[in-house]
C-alpha positions in Angstrom: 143.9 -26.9 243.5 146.9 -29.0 244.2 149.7 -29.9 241.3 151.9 -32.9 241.9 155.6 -31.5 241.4 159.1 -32.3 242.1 160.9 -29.9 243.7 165.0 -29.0 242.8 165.4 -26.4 243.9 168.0 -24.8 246.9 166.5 -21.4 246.9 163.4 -19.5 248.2 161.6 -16.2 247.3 160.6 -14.6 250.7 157.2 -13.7 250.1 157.4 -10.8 252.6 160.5 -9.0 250.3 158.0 -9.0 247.5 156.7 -5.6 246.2 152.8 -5.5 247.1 151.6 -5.9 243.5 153.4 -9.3 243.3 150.9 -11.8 244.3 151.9 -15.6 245.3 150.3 -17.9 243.4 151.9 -21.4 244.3 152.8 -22.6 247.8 154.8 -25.7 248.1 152.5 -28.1 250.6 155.8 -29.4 252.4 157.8 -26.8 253.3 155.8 -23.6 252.7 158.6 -22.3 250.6 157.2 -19.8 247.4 156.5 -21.7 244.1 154.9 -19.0 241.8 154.3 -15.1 241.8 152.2 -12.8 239.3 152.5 -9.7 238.6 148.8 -8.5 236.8 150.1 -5.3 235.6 153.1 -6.1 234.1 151.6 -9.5 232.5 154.8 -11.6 234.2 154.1 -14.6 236.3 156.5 -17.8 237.1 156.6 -21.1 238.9 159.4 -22.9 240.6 158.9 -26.6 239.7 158.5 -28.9 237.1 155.7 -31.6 237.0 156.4 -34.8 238.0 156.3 -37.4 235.1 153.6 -39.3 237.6 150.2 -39.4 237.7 151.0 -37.4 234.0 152.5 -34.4 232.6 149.6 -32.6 232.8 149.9 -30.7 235.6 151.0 -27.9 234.5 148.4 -27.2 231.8 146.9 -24.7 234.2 150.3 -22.5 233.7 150.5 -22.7 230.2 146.9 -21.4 229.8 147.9 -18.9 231.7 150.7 -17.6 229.8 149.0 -18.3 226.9 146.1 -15.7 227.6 148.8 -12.7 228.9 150.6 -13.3 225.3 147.1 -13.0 223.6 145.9 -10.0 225.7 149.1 -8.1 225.4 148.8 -8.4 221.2 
């Protein structure tokens, strides 16, 4: 699945510093550079972009599901 995003960012995770229950998630398509990590056990995951306001801002729907269904599993 690809996401349309704009990127702002002057930082990367290095995916090979991360513990190996960490799991990427989102790989930016231009530069390879980390975009998104999980962590399954500890019900924490993240993304570094924002979407871009073109084609729409549903992009990141996806994401928000997902965090929705960690906050309903943990309660």
């Amino acid at each position: 699945r690809i996401e349309i995003s704009a990127q702002n960012h002057n930082f990367a995770v290095d995916p090979a510093s991360l513990p190996e229950d960490v799991e990427v998630t989102h790989v930016n398509l231009n530069d390879g550079t980390c975009a998104g990590l999980r962590h399954p056990k500890m019900q924490v995951m993240t993304i570094q972009y924002h979407p871009e306001a073109s084609p729409g801002p549903h992009d990141s729907d996806e994401a928000f599901r997902q965090f929705v269904n960690m906050m309903r599993d943990v309660s």
